[in-house]
Backbone as ProteinMPNN parsed JSONL, in Angstrom:
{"seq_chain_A": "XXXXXXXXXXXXXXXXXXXXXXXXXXXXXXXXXXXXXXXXXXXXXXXXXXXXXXXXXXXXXXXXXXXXXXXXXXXXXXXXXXXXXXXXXXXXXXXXXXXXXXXXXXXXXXXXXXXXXXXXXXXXXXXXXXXXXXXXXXXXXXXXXXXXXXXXXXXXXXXXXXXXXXXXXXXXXXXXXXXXXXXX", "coords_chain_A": {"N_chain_A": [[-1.441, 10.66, -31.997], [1.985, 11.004, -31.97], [4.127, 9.345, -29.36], [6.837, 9.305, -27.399], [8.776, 6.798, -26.561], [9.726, 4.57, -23.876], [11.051, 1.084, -23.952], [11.908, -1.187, -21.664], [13.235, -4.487, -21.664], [14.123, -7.593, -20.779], [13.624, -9.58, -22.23], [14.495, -11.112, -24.905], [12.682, -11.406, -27.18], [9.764, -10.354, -26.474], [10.452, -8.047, -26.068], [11.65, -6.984, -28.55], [8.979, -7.243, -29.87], [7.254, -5.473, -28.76], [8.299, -3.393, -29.563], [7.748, -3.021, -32.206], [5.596, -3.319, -32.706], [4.591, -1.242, -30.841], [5.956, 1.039, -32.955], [4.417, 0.671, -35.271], [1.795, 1.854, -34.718], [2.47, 4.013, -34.921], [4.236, 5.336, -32.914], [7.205, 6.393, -31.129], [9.537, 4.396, -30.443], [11.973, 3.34, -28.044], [14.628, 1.483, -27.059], [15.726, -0.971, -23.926], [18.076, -3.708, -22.889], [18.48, -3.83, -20.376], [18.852, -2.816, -17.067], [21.303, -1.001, -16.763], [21.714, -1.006, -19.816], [19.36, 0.753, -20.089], [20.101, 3.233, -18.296], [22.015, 4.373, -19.741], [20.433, 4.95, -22.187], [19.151, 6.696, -21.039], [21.088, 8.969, -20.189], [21.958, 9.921, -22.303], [20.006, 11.027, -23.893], [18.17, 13.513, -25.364], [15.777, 14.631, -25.5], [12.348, 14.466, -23.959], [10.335, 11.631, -22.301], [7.303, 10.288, -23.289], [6.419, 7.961, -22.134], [7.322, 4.987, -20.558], [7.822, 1.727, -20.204], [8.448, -0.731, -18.096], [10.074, -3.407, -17.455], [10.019, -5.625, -14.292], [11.33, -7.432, -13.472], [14.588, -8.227, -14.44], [16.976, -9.839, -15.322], [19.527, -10.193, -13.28], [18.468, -7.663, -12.443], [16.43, -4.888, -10.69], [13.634, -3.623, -11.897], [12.241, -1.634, -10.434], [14.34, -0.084, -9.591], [15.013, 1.4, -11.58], [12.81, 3.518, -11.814], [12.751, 5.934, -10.633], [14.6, 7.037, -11.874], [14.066, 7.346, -14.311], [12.242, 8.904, -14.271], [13.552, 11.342, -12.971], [14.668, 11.963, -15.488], [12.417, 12.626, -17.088], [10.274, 13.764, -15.74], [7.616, 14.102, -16.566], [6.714, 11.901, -17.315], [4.637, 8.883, -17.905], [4.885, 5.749, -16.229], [4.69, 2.54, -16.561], [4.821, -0.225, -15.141], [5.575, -3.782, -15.726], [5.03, -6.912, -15.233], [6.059, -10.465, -15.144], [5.601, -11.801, -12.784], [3.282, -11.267, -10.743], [2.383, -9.199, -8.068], [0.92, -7.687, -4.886], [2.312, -6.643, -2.857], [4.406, -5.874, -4.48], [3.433, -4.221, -6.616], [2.4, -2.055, -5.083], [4.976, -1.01, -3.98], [5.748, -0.236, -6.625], [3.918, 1.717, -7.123], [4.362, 3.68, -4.925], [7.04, 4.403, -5.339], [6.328, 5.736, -8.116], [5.608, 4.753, -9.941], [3.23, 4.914, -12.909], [1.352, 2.981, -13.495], [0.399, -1.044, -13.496], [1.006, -3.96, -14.766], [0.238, -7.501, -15.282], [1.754, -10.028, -17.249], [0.87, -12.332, -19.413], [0.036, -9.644, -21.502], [-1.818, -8.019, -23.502], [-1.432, -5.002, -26.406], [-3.664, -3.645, -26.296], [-4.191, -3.777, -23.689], [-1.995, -2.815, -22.698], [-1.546, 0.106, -23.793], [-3.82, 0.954, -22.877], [-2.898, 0.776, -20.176], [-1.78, 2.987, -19.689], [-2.196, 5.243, -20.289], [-4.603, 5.177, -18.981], [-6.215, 6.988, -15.943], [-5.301, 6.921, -12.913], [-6.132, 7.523, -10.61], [-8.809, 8.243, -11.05], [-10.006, 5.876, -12.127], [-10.724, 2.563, -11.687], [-9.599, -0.349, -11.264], [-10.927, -3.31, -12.382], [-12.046, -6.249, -10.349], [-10.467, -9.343, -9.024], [-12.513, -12.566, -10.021], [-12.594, -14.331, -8.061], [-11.007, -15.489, -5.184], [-7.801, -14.829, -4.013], [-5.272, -17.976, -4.568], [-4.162, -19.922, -2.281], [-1.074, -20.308, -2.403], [-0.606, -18.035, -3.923], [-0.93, -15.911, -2.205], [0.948, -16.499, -0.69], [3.0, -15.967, -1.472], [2.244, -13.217, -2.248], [2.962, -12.567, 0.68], [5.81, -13.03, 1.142], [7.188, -11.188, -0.762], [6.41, -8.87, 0.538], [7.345, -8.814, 2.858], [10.249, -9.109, 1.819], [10.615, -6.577, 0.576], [10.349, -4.535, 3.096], [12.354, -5.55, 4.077], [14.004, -4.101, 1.963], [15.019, -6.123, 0.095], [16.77, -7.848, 1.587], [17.944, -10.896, 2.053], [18.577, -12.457, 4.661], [17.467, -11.247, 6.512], [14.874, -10.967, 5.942], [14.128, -13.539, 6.198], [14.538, -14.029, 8.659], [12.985, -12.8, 9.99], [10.522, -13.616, 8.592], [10.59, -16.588, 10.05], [11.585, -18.469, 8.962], [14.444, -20.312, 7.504], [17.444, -19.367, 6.111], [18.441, -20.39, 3.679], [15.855, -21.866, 3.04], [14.249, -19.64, 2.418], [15.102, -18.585, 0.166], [15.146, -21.256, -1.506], [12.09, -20.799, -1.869], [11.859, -18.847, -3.257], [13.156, -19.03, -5.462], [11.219, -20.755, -6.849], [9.7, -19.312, -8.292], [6.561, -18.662, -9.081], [4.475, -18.669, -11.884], [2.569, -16.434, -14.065], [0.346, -18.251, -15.196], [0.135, -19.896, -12.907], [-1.371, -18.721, -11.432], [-3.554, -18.379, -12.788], [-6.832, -18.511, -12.052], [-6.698, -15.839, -10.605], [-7.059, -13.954, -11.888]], "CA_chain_A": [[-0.411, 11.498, -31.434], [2.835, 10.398, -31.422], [4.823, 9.56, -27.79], [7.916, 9.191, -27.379], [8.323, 5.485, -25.158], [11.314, 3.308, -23.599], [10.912, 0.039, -23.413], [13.192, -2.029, -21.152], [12.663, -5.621, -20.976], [15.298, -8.317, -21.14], [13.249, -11.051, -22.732], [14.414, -10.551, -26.313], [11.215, -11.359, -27.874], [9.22, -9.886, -26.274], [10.929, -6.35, -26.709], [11.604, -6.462, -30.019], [7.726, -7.272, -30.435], [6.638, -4.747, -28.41], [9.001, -2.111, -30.434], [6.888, -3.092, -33.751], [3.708, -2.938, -32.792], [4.432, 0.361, -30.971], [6.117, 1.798, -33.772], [3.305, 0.741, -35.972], [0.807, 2.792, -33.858], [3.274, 5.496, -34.732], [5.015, 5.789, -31.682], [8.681, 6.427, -31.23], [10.648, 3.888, -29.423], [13.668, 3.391, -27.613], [15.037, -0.159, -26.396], [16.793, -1.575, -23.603], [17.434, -4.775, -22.52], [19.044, -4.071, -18.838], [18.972, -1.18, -16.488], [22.835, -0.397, -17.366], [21.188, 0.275, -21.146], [18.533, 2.045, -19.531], [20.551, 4.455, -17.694], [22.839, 4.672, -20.988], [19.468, 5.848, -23.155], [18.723, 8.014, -20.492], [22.511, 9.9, -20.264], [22.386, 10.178, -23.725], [18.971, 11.03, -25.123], [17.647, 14.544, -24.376], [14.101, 14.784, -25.372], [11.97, 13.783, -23.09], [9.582, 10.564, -22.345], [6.231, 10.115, -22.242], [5.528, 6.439, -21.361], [8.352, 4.018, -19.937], [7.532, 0.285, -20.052], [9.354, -1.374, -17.306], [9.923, -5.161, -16.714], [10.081, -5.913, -13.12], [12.563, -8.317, -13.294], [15.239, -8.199, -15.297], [17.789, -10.914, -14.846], [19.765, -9.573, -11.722], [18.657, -5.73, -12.035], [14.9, -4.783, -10.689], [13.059, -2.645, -12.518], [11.483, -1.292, -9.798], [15.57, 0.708, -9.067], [14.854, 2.332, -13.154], [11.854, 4.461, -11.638], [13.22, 7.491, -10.14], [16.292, 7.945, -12.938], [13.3, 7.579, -15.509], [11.205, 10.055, -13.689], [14.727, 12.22, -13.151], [14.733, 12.499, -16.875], [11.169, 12.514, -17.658], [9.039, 14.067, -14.607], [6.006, 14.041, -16.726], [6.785, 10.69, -17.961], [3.866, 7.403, -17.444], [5.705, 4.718, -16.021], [4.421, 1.472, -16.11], [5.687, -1.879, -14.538], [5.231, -5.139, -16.846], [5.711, -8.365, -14.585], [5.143, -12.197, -14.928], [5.33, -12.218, -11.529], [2.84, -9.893, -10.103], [2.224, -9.316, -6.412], [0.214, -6.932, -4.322], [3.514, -6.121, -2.567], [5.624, -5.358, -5.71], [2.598, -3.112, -7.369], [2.298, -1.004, -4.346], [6.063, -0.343, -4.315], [6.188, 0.613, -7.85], [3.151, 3.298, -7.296], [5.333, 4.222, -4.504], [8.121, 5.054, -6.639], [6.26, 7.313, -8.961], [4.815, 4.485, -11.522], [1.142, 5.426, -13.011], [-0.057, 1.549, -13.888], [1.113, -1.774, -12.948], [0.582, -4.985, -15.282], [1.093, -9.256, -15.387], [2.01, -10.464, -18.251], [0.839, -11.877, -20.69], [-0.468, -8.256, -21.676], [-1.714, -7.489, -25.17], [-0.832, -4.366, -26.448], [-4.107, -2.31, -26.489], [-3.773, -3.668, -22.392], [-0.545, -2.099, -22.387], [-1.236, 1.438, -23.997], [-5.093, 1.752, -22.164], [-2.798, 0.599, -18.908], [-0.452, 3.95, -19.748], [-3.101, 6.176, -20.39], [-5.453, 5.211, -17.27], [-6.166, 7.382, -15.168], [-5.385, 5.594, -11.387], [-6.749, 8.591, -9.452], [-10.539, 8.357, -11.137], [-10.355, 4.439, -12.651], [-10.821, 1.743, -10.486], [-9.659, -2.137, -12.094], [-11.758, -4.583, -11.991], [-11.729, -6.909, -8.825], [-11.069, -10.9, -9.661], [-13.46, -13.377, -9.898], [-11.689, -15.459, -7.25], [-9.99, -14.948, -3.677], [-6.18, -15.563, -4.816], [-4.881, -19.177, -3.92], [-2.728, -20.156, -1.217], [0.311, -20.187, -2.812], [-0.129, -16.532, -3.994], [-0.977, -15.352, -0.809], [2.221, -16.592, 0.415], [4.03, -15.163, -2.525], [2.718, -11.851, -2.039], [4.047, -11.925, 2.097], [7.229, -12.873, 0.916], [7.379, -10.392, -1.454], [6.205, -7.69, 1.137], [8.35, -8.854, 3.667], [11.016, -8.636, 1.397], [10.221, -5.094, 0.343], [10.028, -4.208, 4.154], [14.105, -5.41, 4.309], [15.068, -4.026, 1.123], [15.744, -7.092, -0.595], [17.386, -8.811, 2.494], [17.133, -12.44, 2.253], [18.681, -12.934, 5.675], [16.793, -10.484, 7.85], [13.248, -11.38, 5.877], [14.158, -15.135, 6.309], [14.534, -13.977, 10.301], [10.796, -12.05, 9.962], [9.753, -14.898, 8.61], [10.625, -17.331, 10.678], [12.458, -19.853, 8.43], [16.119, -20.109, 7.28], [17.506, -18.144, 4.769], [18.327, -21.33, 2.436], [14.497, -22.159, 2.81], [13.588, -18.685, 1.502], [15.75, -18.659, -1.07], [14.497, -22.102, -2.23], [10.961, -20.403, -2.309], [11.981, -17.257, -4.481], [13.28, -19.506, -6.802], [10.238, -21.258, -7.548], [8.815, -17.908, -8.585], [5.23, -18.612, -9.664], [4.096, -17.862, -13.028], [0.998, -15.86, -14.364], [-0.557, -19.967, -15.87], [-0.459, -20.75, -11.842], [-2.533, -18.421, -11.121], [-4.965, -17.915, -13.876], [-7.851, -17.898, -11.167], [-6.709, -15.055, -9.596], [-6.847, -12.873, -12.842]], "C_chain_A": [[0.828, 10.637, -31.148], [4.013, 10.432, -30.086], [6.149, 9.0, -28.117], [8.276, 8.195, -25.96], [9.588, 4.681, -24.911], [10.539, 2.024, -23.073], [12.364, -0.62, -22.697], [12.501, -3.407, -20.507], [14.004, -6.528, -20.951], [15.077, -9.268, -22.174], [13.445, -10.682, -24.318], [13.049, -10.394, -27.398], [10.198, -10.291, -28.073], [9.326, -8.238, -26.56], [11.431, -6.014, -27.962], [9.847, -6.252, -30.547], [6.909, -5.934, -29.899], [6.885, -3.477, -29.23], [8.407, -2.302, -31.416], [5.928, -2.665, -33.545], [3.362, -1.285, -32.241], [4.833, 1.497, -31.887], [4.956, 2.03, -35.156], [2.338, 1.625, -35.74], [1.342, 3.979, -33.548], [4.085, 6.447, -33.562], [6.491, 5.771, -31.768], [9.258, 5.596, -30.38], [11.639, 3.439, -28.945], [13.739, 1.952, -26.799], [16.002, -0.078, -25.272], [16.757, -2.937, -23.325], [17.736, -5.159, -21.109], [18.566, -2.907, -18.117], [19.998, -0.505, -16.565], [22.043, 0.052, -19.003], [20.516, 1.035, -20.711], [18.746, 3.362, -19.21], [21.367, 5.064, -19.022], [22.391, 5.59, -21.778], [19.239, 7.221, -22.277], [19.623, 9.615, -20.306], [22.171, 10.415, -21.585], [21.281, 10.48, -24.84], [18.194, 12.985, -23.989], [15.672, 15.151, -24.551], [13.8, 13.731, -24.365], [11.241, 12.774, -23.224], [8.804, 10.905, -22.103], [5.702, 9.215, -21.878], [6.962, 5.843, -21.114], [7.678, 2.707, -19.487], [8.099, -0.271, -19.226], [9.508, -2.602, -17.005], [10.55, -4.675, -15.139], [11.223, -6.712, -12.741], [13.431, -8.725, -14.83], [16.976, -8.806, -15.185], [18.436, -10.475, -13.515], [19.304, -8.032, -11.466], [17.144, -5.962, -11.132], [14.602, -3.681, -11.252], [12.648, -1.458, -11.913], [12.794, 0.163, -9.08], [15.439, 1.924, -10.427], [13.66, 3.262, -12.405], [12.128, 5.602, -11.233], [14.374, 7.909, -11.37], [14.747, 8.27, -14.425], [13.14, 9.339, -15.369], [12.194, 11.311, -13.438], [14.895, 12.867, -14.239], [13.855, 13.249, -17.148], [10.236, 12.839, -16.926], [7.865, 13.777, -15.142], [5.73, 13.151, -17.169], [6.005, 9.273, -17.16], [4.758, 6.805, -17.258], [4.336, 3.306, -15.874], [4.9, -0.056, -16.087], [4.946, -2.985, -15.241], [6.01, -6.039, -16.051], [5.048, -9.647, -15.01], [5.086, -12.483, -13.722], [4.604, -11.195, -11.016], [2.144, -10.127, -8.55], [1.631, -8.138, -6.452], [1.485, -5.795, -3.852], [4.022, -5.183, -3.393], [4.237, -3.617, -6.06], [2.529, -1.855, -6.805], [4.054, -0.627, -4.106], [5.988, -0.04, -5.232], [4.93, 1.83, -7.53], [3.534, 4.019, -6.054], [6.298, 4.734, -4.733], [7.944, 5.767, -7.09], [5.669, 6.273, -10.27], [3.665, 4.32, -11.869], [0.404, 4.12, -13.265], [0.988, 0.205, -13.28], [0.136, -2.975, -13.741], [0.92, -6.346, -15.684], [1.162, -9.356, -16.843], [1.227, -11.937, -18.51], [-0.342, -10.906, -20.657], [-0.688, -7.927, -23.292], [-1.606, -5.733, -25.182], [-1.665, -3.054, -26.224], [-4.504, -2.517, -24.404], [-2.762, -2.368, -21.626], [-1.096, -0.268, -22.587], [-2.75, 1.758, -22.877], [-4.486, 1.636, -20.496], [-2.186, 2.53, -18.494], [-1.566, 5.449, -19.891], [-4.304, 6.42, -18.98], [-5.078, 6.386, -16.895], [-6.474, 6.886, -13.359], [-6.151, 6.179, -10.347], [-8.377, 7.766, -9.482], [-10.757, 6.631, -11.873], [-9.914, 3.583, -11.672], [-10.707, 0.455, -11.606], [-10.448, -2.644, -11.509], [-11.326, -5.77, -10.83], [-11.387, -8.547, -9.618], [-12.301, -12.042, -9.122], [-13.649, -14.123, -8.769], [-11.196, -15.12, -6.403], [-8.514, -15.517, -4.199], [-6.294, -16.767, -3.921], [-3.805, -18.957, -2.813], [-1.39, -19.752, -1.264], [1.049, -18.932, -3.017], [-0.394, -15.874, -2.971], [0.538, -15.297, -0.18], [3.075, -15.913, -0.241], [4.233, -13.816, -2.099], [3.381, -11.532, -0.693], [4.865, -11.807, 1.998], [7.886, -11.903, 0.337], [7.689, -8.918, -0.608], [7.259, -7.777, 1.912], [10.258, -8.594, 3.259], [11.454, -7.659, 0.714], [10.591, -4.376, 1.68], [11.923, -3.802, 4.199], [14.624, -4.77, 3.376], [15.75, -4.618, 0.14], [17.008, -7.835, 0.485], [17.395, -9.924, 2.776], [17.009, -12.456, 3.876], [18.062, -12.493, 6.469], [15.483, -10.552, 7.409], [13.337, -12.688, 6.309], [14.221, -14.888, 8.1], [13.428, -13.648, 10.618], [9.743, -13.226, 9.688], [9.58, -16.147, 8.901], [11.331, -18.45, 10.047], [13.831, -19.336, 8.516], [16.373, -19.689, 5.528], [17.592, -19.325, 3.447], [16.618, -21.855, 1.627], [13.995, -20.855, 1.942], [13.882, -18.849, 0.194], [15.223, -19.885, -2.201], [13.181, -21.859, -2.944], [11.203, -19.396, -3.171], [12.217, -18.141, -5.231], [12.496, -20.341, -7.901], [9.037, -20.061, -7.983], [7.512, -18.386, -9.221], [5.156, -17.861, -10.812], [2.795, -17.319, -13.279], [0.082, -17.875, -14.416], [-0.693, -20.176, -14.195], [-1.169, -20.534, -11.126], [-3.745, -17.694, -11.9], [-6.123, -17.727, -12.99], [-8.162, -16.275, -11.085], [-6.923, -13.811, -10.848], [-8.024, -12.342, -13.508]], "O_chain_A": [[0.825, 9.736, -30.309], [4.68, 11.445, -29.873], [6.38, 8.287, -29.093], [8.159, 8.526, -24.78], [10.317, 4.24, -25.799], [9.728, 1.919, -22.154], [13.52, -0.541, -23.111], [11.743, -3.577, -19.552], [15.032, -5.886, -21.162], [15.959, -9.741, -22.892], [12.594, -10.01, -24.901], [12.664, -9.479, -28.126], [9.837, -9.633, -29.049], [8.524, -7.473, -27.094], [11.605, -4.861, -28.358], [9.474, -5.4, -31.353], [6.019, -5.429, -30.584], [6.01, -2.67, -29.544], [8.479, -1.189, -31.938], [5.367, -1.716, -34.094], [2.562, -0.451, -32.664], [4.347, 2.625, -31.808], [4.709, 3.051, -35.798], [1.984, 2.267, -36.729], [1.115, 4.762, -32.625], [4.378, 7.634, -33.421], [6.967, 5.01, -32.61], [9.567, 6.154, -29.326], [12.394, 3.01, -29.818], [12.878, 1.533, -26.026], [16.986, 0.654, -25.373], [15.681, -3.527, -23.425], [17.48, -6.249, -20.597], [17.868, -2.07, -18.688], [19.843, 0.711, -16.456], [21.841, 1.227, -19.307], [20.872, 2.209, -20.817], [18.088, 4.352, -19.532], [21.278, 6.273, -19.24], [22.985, 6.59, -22.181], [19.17, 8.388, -22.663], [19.215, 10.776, -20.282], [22.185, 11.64, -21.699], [21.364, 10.341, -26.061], [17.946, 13.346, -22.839], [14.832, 15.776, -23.903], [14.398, 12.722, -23.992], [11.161, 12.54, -24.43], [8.678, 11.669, -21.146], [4.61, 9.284, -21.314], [7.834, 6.503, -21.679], [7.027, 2.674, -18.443], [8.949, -0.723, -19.994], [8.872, -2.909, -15.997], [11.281, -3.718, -14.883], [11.918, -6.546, -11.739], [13.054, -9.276, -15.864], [17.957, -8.09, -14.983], [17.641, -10.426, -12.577], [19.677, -7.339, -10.52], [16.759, -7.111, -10.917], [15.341, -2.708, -11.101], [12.62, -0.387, -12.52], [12.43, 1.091, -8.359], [15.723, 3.112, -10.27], [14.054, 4.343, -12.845], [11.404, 6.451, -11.752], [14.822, 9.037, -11.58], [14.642, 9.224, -15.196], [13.561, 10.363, -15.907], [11.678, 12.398, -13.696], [15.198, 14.059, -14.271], [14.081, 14.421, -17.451], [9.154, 12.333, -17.22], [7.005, 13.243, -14.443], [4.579, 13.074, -17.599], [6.477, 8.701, -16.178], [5.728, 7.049, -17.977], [3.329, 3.312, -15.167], [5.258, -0.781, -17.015], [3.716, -2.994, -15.271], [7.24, -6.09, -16.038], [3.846, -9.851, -15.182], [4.475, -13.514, -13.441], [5.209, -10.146, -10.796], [1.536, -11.109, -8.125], [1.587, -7.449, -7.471], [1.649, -4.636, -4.232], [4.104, -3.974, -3.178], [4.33, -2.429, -5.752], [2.556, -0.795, -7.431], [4.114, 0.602, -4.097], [6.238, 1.157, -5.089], [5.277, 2.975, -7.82], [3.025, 5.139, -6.006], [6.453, 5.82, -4.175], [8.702, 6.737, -7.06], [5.335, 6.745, -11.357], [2.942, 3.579, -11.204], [-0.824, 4.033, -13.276], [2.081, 0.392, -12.744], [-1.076, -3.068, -13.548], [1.887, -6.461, -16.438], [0.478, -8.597, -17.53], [1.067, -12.612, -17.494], [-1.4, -11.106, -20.059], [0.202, -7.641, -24.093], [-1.684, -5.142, -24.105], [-1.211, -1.924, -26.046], [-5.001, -1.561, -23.809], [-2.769, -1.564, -20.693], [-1.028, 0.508, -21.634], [-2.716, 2.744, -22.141], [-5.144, 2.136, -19.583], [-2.199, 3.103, -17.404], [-1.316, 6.56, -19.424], [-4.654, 7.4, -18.322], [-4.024, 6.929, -17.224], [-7.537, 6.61, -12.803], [-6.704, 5.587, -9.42], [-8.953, 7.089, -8.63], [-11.932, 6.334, -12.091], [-8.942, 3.764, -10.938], [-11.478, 0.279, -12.549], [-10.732, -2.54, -10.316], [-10.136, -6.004, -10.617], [-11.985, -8.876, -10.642], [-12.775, -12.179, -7.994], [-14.762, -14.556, -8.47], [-10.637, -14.055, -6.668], [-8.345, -16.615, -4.729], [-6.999, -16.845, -2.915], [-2.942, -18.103, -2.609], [-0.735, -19.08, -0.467], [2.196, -18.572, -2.751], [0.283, -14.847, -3.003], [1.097, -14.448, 0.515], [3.925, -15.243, 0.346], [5.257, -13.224, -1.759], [4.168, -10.591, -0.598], [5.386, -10.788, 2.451], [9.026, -11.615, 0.703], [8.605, -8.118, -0.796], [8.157, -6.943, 1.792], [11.164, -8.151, 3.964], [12.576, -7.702, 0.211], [11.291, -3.396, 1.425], [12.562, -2.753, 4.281], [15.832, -4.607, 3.547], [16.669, -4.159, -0.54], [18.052, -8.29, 0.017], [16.846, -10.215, 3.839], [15.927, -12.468, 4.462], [17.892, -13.23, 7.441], [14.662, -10.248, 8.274], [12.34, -13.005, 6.957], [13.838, -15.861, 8.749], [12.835, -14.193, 11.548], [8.702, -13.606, 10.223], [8.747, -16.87, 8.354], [11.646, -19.397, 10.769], [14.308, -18.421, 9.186], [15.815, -19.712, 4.431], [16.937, -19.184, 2.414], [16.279, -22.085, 0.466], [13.399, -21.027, 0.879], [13.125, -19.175, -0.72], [14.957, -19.658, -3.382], [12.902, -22.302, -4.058], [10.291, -19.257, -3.985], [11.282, -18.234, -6.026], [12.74, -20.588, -9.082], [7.808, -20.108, -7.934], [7.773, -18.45, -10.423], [5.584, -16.713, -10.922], [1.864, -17.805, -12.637], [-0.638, -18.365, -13.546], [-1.775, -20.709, -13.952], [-1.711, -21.282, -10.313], [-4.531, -16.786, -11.63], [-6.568, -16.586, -13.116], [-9.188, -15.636, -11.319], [-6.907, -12.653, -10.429], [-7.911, -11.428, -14.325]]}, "name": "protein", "num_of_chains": 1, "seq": "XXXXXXXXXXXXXXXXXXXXXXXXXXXXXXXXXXXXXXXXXXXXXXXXXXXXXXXXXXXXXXXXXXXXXXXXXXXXXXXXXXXXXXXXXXXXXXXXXXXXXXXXXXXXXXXXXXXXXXXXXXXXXXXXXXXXXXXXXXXXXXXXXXXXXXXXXXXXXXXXXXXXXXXXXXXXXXXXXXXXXXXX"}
């Protein structure tokens, strides 16, 4: 059956690759590589969606701001969030939002479509092997805490007791999926 799918990632690669392999599998899809294209495809395309790929981070945009204009378009439209950075925090804001799956990267593709198809109500993921590490623990508070403000450095960096340069130093060492292979 063919769906009709937006991808929006920034990482060029990666979204051109994903646009092959889903078109191969006979799917229809639509590119962006920002949330300004995003909103662009969405002005300007009038059939509707039924899956939406989302990166999470997408050089200054968040992905996580594309979920309601999708879902504006596309009410009956899967959303699911594609991060290399994945948190507890972040995941539960995006199924706050309105998006049906939530997945780290690196993601192969029959990941991707069985993530879009799930059902979240009656399927339960698998637990990890492992209690997350330290590091991601702290990741995800920061994360939450900075969910809590809004994206406020200065008033999470006050919640959390440091200084806002210190936070900032820590976001920028964003953890990748490889540092926590354990936890997966």
């Amino acid at each position: 059956m063919t769906q009709q799918i937006l991808v929006v990632e920034d990482d060029d690669a990666l979204r051109t690759q994903l646009q092959r392999v889903l078109t191969r599998r006979d799917h229809d899809v639509v590119i962006a590589s920002c949330a300004e294209e995003c909103r662009a495809v969405l002005a300007t395309r009038s059939a509707p969606l039924d899956a939406a790929i989302l990166d999470l981070n997408l050089g200054d945009d968040n992905g996580l701001d594309l979920i309601e204009p999708v879902l504006a378009h596309s009410p009956k439209c899967r959303i699911l969030m594609l991060t290399g950075y994945g948190s507890i925090p972040t995941a539960v804001a995006a199924t706050r939002r309105g998006a049906h799956n939530y997945l780290t990267k690196p993601a192969s593709l029959d990941e991707i479509l069985g993530a879009l198809s799930a059902n979240p109500d009656t399927e339960t993921p698998s637990l990890p092997s492992a209690p997350p590490s330290l590091e991601r623990l702290e990741w995800e508070h920061i994360q939450r805490v900075l969910e809590e403000h809004e994206g406020n450095i200065s008033a999470a960096a006050r919640t959390l007791g440091i200084h806002r340069r210190t936070l900032q130093r820590r976001l920028k060492k964003r953890p990748s999926a490889d540092d926590y292979s354990r936890d997966y």
